[in-house]
C-alpha positions as CSV (number, residue, x, y, z in Angstrom):
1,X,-56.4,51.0,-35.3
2,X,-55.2,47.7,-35.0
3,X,-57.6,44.7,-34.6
4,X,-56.9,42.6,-31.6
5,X,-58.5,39.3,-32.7
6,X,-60.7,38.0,-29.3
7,X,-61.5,34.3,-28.1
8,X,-64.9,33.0,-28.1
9,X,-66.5,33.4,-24.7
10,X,-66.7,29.9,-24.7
11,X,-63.2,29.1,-24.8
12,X,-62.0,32.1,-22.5
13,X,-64.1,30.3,-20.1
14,X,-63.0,26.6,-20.6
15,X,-59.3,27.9,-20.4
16,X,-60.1,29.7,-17.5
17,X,-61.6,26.6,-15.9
18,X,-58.9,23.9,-16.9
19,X,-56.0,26.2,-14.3
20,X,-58.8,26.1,-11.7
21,X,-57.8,23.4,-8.6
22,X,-60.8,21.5,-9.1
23,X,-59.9,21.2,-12.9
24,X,-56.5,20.1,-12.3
25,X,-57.8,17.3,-9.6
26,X,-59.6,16.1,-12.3
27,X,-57.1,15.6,-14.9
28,X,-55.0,13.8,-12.1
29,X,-57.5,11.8,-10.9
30,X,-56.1,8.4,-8.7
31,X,-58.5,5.9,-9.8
32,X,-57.5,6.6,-13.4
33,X,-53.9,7.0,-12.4
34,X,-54.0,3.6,-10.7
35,X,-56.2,2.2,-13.7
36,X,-53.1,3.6,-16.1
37,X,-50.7,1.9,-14.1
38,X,-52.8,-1.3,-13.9
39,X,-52.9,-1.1,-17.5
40,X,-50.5,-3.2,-20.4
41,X,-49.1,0.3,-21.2
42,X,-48.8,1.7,-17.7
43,X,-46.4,-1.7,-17.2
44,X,-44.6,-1.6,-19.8
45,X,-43.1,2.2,-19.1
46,X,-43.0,1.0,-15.5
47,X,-40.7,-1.9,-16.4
48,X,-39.1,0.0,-19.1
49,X,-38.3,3.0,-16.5
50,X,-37.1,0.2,-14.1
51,X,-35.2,-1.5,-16.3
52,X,-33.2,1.8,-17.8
53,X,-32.8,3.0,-14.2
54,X,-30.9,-0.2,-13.4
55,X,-28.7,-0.1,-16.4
56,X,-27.6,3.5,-15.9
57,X,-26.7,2.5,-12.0
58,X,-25.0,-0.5,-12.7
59,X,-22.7,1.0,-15.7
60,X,-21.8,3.9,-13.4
61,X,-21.6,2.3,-9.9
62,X,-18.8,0.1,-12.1
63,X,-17.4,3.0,-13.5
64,X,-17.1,5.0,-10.0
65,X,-15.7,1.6,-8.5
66,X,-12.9,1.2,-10.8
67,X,-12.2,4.5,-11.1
68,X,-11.6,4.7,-7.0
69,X,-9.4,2.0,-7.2
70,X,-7.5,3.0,-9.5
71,X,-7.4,6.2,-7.8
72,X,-6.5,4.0,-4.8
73,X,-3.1,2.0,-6.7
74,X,-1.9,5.5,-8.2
75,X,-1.7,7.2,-4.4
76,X,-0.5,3.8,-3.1
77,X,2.6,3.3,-6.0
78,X,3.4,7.4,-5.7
79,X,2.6,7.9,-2.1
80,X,2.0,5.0,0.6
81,X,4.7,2.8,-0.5
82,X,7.3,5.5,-1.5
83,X,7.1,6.5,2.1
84,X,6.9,2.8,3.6
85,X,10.1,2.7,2.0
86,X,11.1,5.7,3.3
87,X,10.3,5.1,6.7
88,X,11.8,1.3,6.5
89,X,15.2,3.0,5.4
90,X,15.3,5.5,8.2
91,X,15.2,2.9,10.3
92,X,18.1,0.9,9.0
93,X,20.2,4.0,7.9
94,X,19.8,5.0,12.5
95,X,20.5,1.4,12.7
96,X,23.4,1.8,10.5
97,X,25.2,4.6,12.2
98,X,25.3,2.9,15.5
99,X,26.9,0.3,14.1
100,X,29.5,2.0,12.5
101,X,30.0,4.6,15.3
102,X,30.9,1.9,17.9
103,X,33.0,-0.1,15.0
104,X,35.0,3.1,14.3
105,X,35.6,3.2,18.1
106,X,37.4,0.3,18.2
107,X,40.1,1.1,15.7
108,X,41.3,4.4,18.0
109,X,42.8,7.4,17.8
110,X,41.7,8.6,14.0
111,X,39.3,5.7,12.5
112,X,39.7,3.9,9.1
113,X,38.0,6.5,6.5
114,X,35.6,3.9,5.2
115,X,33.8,3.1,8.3
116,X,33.9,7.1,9.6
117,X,32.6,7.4,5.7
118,X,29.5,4.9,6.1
119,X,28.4,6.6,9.5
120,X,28.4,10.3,7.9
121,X,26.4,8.4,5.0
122,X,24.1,6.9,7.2
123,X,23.4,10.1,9.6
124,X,23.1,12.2,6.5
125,X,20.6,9.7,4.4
126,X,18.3,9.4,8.0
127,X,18.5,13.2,8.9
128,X,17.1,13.3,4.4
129,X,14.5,10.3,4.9
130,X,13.1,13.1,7.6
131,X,13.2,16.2,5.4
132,X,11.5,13.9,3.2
133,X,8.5,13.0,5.0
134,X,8.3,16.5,7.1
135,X,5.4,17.3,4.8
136,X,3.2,14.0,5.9
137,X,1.0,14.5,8.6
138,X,-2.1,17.0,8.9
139,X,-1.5,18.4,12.3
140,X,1.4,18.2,15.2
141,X,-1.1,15.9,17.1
142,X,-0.8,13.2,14.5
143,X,0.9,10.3,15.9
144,X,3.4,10.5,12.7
145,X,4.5,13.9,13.3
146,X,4.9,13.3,16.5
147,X,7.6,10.5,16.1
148,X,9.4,12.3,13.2
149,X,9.8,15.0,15.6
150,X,11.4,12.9,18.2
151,X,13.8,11.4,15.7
152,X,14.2,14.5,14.7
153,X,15.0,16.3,17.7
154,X,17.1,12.9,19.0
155,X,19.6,12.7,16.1
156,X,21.3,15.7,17.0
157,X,21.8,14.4,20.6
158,X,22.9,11.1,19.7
159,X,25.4,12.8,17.2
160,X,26.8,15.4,19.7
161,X,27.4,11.9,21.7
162,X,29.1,10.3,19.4
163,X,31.4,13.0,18.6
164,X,32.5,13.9,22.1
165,X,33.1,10.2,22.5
166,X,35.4,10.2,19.5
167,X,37.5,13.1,20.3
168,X,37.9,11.5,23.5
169,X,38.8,8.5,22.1
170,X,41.4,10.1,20.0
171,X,43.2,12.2,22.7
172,X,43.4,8.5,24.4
173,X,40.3,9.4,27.3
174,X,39.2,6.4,28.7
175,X,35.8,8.5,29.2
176,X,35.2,7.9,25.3
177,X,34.0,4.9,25.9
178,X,31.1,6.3,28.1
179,X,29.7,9.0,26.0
180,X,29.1,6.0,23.2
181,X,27.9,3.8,25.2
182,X,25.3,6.2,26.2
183,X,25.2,7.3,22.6
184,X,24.4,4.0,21.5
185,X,21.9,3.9,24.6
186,X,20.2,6.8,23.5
187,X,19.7,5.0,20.0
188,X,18.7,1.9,20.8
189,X,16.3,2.5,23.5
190,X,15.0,5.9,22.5
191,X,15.4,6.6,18.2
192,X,15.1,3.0,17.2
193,X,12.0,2.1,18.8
194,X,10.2,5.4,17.2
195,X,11.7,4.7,13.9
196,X,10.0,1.3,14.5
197,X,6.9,2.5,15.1
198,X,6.9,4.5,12.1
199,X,8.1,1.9,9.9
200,X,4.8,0.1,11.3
201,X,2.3,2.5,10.6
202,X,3.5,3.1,6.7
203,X,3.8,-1.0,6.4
204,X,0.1,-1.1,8.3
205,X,-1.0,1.5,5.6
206,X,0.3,-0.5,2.5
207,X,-0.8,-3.7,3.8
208,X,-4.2,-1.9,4.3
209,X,-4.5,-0.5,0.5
210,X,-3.8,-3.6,-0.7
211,X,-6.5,-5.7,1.2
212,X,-9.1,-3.5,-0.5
213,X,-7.8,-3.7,-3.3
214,X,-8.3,-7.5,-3.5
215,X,-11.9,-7.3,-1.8
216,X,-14.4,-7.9,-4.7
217,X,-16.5,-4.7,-5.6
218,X,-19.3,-6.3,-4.3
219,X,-21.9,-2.9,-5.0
220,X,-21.1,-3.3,-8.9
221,X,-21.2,-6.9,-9.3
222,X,-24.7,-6.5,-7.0
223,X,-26.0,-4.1,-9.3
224,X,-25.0,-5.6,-12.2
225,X,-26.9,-8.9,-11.3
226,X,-29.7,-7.2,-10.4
227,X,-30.1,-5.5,-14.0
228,X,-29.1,-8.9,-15.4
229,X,-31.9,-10.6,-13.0
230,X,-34.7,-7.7,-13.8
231,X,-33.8,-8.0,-17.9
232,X,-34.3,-11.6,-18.1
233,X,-37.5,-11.1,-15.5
234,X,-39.2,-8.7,-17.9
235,X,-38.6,-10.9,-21.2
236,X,-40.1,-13.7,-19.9
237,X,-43.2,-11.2,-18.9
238,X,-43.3,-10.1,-22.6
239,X,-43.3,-13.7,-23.7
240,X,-45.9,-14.5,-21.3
241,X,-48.4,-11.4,-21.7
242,X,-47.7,-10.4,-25.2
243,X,-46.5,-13.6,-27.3
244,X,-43.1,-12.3,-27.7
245,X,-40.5,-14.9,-27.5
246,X,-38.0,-12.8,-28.1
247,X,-37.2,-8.7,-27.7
248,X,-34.4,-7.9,-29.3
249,X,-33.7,-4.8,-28.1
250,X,-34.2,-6.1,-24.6
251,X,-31.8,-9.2,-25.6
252,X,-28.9,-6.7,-26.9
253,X,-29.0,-4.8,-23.3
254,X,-29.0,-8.3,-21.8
255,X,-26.0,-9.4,-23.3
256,X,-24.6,-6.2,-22.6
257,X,-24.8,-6.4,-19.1
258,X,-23.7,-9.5,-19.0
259,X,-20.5,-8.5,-20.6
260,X,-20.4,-5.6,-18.4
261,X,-20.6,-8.4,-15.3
262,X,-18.0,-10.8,-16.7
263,X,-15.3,-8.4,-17.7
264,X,-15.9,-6.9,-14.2
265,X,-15.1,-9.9,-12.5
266,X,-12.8,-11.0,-14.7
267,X,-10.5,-7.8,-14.5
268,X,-10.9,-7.6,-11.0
269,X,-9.8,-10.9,-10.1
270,X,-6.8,-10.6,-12.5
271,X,-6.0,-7.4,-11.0
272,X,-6.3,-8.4,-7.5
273,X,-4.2,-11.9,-8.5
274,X,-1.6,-9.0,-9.4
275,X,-2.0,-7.9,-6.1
276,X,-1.8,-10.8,-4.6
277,X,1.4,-11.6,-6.2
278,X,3.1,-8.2,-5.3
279,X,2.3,-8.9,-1.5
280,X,3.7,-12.0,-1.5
281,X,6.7,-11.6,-3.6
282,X,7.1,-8.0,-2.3
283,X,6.0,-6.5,0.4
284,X,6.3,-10.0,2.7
285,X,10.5,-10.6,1.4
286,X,10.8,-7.0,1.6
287,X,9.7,-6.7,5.3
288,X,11.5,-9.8,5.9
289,X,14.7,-8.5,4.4
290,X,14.6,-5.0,6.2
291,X,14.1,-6.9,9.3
292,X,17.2,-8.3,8.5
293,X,19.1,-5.9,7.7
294,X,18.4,-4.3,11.0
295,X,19.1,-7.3,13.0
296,X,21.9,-7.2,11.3
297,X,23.7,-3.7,12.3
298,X,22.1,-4.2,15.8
299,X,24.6,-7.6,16.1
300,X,27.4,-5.9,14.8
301,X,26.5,-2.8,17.4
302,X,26.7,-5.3,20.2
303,X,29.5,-7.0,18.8
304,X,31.6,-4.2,18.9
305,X,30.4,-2.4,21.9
306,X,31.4,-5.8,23.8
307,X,35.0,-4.4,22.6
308,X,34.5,-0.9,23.4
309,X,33.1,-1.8,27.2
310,X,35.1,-4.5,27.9
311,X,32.5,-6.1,28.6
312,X,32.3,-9.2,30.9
313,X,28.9,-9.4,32.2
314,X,27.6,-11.3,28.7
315,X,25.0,-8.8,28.5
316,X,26.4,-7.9,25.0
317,X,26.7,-11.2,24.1
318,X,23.4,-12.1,25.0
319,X,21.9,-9.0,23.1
320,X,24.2,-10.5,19.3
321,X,23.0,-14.1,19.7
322,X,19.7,-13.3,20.2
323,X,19.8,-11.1,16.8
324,X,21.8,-14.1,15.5
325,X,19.4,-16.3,15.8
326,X,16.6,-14.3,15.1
327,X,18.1,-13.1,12.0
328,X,19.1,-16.7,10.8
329,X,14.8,-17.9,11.3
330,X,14.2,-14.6,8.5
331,X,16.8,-16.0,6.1
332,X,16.0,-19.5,6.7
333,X,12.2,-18.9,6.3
334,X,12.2,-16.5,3.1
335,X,10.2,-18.0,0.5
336,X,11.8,-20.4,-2.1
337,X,9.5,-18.7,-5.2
338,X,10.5,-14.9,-3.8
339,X,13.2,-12.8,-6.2
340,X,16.3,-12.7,-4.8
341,X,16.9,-15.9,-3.8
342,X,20.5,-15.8,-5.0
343,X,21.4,-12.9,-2.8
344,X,19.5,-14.7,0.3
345,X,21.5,-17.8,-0.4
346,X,25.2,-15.6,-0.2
347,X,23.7,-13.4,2.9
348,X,23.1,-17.2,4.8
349,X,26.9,-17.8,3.9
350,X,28.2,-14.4,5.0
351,X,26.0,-14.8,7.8
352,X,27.8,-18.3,8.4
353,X,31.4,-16.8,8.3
354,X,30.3,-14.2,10.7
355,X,29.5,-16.6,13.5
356,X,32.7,-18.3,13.2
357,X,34.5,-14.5,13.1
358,X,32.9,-14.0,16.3
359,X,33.5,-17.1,17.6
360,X,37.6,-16.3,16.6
361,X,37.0,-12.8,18.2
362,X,35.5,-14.1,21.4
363,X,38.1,-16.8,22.0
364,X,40.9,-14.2,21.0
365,X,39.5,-11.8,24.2
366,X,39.1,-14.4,26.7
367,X,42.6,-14.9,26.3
368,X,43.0,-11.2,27.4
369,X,44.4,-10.5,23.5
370,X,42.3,-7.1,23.6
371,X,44.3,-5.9,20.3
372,X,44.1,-9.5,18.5
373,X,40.4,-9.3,18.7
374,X,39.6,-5.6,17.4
375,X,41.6,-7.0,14.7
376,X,39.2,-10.0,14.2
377,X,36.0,-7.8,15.0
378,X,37.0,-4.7,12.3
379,X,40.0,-6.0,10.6
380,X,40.1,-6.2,6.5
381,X,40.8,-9.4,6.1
382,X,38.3,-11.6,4.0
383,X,37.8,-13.7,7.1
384,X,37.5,-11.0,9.4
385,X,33.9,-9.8,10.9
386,X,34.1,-6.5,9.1
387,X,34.1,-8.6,5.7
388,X,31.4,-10.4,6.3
389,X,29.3,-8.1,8.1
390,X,29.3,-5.6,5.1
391,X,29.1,-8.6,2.5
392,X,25.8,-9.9,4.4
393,X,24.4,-6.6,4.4
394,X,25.1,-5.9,0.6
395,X,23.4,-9.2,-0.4
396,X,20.5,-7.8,2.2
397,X,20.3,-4.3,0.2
398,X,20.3,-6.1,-3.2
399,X,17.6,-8.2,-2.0
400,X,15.7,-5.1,-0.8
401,X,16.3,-3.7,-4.3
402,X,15.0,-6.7,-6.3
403,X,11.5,-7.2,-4.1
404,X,10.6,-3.5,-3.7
405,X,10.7,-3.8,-7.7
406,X,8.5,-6.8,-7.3
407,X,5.6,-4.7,-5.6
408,X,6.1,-1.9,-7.4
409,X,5.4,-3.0,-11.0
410,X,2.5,-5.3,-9.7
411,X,1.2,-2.4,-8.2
412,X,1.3,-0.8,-11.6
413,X,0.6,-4.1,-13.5
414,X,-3.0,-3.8,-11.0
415,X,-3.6,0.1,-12.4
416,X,-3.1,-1.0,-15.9
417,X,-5.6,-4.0,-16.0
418,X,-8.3,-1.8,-15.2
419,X,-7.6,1.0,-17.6
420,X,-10.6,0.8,-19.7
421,X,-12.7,-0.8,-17.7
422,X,-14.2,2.1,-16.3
423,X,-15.0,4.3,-19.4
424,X,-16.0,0.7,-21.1
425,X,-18.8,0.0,-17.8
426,X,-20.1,3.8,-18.5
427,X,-20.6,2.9,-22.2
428,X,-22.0,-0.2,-21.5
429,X,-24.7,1.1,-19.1
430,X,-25.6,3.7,-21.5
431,X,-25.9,1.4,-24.6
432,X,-28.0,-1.2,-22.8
433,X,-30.6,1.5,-21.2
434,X,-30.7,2.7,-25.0
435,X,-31.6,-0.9,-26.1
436,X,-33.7,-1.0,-23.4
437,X,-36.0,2.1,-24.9
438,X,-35.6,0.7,-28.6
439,X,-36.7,-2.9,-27.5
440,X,-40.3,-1.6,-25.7
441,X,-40.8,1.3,-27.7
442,X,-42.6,-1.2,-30.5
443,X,-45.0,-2.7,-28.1
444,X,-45.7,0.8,-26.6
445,X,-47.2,1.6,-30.3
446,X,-49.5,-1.0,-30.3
447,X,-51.4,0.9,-27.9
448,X,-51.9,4.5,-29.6
């Protein structure tokens, strides 16, 4: 038989005891907890505690900070601004079409090519800028969806329009000229103003990711300070209570911090300078510019419908001058340090040569030479309207080209200054809560 080796009754008894409630209140008895506390031990592991705590939250508060805003720049560059853009060139491709519908008019019976070419291209790139943003949107009560459907559901209206007004115009019906006019009704009073207000709300959206961007991450800086403020607090207590002028350990995770502070600041105000830069030699020329180009085709649209109505109520003419003139304040205004200040400077001469086209075209009509001003208002000459319309709108596009470029790579220059930041603030915090435990752990062994 196996012996089973037994416990004194003595200790049975005293184990027995220590699990009992009364036992246990003992051992955690508050006037010895509070006299532990009070005590040059209990303080140092309170401070040291403290101190770690506030290292750790500080290293990843920056971490998570940076992290979300770089989060932030990667869905603005693949995902806000691709569909400002979008949104922007819907817009000016509706914009285009109604132009070039009431300009192919003119010309009667089977229009030049070129111009019938550049409304298919327009209709076609608006009806894909839709396809394109049909995914957007979480719900049909979504003020987004809402107005894509109405372009949506519009465009094949205004197109049914056009086209019975150009087979009209072909077989030589004078009722062609009605169905654009109402066509061109339809576009400017119902498609245009919803494509507006799209192009809005994605230029509200960038110019919202980009103001927080440049708002300083205050909760990391704050943190960071006050680890920075409680290191420096708790060396000056261990030189005053304990004769220590110096802690190295404690000294390491200070300068650590510190580093941790300045190369958050530092990044973030280089990044957000970035920013800075890509609003104001981006985004602001590039809303400037699309503004333009709209203006632009709207002019020509009254231009030409003038033509197409015969009008001579001035109605027309008041709707072209006051797109003029609005359109010459955007060039005149765009700013001298933006890119593309070349193709602003041939758009203001295009834009020029226009006015005096008109001018010719105008004079030409009120003369009662219908023929000789068509032939002014969509002719091929160089000094024609059609010449200059198209050249002012090309120098508009390239523009467009050359500042979305602008944003986009300061967007991406923003990402990339922050790349290690985040990893580099977890590492940090880590390090200087580690020095943190090296630098007291000494004075904790005094006390064994």
């Amino acid at each position: 038989m196996a012996l089973v080796e037994q416990q004194p009754p003595t200790t049975q008894r005293a184990e027995a005891g220590f699990f009992r409630p009364a036992a246990l209140r003992g051992q955690l008895d508050p006037a010895d907890l509070r006299a532990f506390v009070k005590s040059s031990p209990g303080r140092l592991i309170a401070m040291g505690l403290l101190l770690i705590a506030l290292c750790l939250a500080a290293g990843a508060t920056t971490a998570a900070t940076v992290s979300d805003r770089q989060h932030a720049l990667d869905v603005l560059l693949e995902e806000t601004e691709p569909d400002a853009q979008s949104a922007h060139h819907l817009y000016t491709s509706l914009s285009i079409a109604d132009a070039a519908a009431s300009t192919a008019f003119i010309a009667g019976g089977l229009e030049p090519q070129a111009v019938r070419d550049r409304y298919t291209q327009a209709v076609g790139e608006a009806a894909a800028d839709l396809v394109a943003q049909s995914g957007h949107g979480p719900s049909a009560a979504d003020p987004e969806v809402r107005l894509r459907t109405g372009i949506a559901t519009g465009l094949p209206v205004y197109t049914g329009l056009v086209e019975t007004a150009r087979a009209n115009n072909r077989s030589g019906y004078p009722v062609g000229a009605a169905y654009l006019s109402e066509a061109s009704n339809q576009m400017q009073t119902k498609l245009l103003p919803m494509a507006q207000d799209l192009a809005d709300a994605r230029s509200a959206a960038v110019n919202t990711a980009q103001r927080n961007h440049i708002r300083p991450p205050w909760p990391a800086i704050v943190l960071l300070l006050l680890a920075l403020i409680a290191l420096v607090l708790v060396q000056w207590e261990l030189a005053r209570r304990w004769r220590r002028v110096f802690n190295l350990g404690l000294l390491l995770a200070s300068v650590g911090i510190f580093a941790l502070l300045a190369w958050t600041v530092a990044a973030g105000a280089i990044s957000a300078s970035a920013m800075i830069e890509g609003r104001d030699e981006g985004a602001v020329p590039y809303t400037r510019l699309t503004q333009s180009r709209i203006l632009t085709q709207q002019a020509r649209s009254a231009e030409t419908l003038k033509l197409v109505r015969r009008d001579a109520t001035g109605d027309y003419d008041r709707t072209y001058e006051a797109s003029i003139n609005r359109l010459t304040e955007l060039l005149a205004g765009y700013p001298k340090n933006a890119p593309a200040v070349g193709d602003i400077a041939n758009a203001r001469v295009a834009l020029d040569r226009w006015r005096s086209a008109h001018q010719r075209m105008n004079d030409t009509l009120a003369r009662g030479d219908y023929t000789g001003a068509a032939a002014v208002a969509t002719g091929p000459g160089a000094a024609d309207a059609a010449a200059q319309v198209a050249t002012l709108d090309s120098a508009l596009d390239k523009g467009l080209g050359v500042t979305r470029t602008t944003l986009r790579d300061n967007i991406s220059e923003a990402a990339r200054i922050l790349d290690f930041l985040s990893p580099g603030a977890f590492a940090l915090g880590i390090l200087a809560a580690c020095y943190v435990a090296i630098g007291l752990w000494p004075r904790l062994r005094e006390y064994r």
